[in-house]
VOPAGU-2260 file (C-alpha; in pm, 1 decimal, decimal comma):
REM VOPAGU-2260
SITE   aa  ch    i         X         Y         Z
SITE  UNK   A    0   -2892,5   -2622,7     156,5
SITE  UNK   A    1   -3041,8   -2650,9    -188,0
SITE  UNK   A    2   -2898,3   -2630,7    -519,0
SITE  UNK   A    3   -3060,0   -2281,0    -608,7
SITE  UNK   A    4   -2923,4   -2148,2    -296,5
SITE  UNK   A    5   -2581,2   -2265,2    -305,3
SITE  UNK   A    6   -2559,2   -2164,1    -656,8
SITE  UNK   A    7   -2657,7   -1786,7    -592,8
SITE  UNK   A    8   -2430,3   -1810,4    -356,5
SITE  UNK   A    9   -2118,7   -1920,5    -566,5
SITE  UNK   A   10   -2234,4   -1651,0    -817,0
SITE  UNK   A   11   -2247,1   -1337,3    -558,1
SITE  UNK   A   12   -1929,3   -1469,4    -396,1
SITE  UNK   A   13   -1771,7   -1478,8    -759,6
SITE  UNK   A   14   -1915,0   -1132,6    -799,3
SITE  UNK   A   15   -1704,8    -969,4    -511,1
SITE  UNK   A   16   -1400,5   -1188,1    -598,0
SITE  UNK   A   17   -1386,4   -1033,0    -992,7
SITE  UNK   A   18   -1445,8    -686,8    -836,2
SITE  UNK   A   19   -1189,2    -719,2    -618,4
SITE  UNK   A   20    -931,3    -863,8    -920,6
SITE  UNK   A   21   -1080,4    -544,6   -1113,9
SITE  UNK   A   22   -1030,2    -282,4    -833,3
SITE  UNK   A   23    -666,3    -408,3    -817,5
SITE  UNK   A   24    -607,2    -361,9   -1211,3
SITE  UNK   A   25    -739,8       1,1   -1191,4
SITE  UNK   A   26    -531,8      89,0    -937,1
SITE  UNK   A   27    -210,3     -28,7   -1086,4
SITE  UNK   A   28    -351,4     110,2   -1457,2
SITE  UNK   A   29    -384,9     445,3   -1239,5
SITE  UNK   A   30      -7,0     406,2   -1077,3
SITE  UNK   A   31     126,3     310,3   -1400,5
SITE  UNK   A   32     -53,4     644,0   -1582,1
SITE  UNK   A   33      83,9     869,3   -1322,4
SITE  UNK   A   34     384,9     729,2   -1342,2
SITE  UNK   A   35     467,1     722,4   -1688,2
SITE  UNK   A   36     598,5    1072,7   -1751,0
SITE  UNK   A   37     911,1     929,3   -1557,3
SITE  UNK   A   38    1020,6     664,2   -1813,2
SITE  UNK   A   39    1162,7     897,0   -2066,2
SITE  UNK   A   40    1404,2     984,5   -1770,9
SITE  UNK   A   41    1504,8     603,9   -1644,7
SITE  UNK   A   42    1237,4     474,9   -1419,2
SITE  UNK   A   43    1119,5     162,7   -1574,6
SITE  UNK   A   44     829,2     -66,6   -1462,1
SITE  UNK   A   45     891,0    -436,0   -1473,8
SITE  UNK   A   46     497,5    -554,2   -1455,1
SITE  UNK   A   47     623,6    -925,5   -1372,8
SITE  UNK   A   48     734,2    -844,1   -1038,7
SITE  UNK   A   49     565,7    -530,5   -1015,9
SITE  UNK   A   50     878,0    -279,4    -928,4
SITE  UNK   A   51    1025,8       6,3   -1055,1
SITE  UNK   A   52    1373,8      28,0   -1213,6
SITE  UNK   A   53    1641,6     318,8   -1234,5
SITE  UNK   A   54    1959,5     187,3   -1385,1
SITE  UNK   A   55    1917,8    -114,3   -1362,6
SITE  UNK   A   56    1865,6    -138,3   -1014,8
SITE  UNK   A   57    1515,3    -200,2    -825,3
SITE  UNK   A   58    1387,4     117,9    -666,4
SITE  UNK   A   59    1375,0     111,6    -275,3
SITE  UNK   A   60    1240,1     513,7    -275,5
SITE  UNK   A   61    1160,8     722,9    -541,2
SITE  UNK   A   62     999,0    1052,1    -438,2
SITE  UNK   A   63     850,8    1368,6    -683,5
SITE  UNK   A   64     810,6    1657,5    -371,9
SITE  UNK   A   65     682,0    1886,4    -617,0
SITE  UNK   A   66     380,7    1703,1    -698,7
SITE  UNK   A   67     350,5    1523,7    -414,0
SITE  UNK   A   68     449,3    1166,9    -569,5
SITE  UNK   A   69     616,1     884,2    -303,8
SITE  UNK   A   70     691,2     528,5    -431,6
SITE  UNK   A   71     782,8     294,4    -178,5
SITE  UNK   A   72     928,6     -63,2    -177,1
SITE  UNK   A   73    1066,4    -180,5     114,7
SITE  UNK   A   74    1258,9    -461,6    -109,4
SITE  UNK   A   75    1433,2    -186,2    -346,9
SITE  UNK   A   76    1808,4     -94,4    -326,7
SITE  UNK   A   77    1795,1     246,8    -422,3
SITE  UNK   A   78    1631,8     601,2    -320,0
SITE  UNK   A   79    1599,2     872,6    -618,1
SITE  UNK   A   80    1450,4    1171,2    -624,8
SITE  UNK   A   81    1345,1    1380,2    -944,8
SITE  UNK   A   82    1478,8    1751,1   -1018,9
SITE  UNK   A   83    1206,7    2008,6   -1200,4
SITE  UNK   A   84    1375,9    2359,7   -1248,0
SITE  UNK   A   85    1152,9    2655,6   -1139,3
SITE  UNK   A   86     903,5    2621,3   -1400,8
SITE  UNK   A   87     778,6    2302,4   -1308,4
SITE  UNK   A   88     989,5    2072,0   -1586,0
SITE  UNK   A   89    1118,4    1762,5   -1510,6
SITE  UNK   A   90    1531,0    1821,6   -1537,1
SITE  UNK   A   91    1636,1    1463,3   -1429,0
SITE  UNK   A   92    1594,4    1156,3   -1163,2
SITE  UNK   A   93    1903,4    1100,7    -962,5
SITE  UNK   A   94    2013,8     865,4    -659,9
SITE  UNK   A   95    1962,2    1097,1    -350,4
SITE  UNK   A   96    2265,4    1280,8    -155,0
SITE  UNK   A   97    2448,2    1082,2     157,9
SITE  UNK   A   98    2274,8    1362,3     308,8
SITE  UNK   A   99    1968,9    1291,1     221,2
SITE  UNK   A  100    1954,2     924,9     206,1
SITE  UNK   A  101    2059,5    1011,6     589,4
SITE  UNK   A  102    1696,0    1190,8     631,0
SITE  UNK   A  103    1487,2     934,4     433,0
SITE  UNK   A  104    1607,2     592,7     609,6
SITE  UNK   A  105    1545,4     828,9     951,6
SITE  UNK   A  106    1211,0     893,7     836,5
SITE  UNK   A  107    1176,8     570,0     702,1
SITE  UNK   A  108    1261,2     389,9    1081,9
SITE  UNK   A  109    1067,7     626,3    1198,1
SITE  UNK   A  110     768,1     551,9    1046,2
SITE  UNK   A  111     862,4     164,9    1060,2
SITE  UNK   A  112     879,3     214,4    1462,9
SITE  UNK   A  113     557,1     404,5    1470,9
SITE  UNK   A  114     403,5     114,9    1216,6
SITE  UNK   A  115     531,2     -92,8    1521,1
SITE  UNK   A  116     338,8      61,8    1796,7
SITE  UNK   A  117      40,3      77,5    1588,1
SITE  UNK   A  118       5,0    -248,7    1521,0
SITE  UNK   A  119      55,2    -331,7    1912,6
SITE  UNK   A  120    -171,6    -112,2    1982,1
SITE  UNK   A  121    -448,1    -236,5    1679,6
SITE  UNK   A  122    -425,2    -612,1    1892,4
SITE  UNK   A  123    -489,6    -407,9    2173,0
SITE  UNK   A  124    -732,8    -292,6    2090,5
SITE  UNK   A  125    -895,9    -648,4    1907,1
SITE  UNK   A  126    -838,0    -801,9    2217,4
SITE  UNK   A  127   -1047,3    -518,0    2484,8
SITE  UNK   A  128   -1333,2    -534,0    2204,5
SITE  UNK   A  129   -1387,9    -916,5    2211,3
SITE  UNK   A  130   -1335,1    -919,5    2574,3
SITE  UNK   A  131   -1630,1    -643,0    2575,2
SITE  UNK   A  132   -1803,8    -830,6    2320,0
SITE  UNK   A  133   -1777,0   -1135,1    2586,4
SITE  UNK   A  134   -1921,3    -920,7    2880,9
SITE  UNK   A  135   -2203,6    -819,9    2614,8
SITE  UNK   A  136   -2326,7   -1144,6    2549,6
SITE  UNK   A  137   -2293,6   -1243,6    2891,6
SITE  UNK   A  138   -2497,4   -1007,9    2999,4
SITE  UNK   A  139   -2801,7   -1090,5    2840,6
SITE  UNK   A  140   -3039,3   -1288,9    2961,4
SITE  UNK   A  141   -3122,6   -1606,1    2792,6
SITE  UNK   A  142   -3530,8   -1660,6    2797,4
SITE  UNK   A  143   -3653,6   -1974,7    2940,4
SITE  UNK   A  144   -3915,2   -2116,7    2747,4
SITE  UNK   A  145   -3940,1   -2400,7    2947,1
């Protein structure tokens, strides 16, 4: 391969790597902007290690039903949950209710389970297409152009 070639090649290939770096950045600036109306209530950001922090704990589940907000982070300790009274206002964040810690981890193994079969079923899947992608190719006839 020549020099010219190799080179463009370097340059498009460094092309989709800074995109990708990019894409990542604007979708944490956008989590971090739709986040930050929680921070004068507790929830903290650490950008080192990229979690969120309610009294000084790491946040496991943190969940705003009312606008349809849902932070996971299957490392966290806690679940919270924020309170709005009926006009919409944010009253507080606070650690969810025995009770409903209860219904999140159930949901939570629920959707870890179905994650489960998923994936089984993705390899499946992988596996039936190359072994159809196998048939394919032996299926065609080679051309002898002898």
């Amino acid at each position: 391969m020549n020099m010219v070639k190799r080179f463009v090649i370097i340059v498009f290939f460094g092309f989709i790597g800074i995109g990708i770096i990019s894409a990542q950045s604007y979708g944490e600036i956008l989590m971090l902007n739709s986040m930050a109306i929680y921070e004068d209530y507790g929830l903290k950001y650490n950008v080192e290690n990229k979690f969120y922090y309610f009294n000084n704990k790491t946040v496991r589940y943190f969940v705003d039903d009312q606008i349809g907000i849902m932070h996971l982070n299957p490392t966290g300790e806690i679940y919270i949950k924020v309170n709005r009274d009926n006009s919409g206002k944010i009253i507080n964040i606070v650690e969810l209710t025995p009770e409903e810690y209860i219904i999140v981890v159930d949901i939570l193994s629920e959707m870890d389970m179905k994650n489960v079969i998923l994936n089984a079923r993705r390899i499946e899947l992988m596996e039936t297409r190359e072994r159809l992608l196998q048939n394919r190719n032996q299926m065609i006839p080679v051309p002898n152009f002898y």
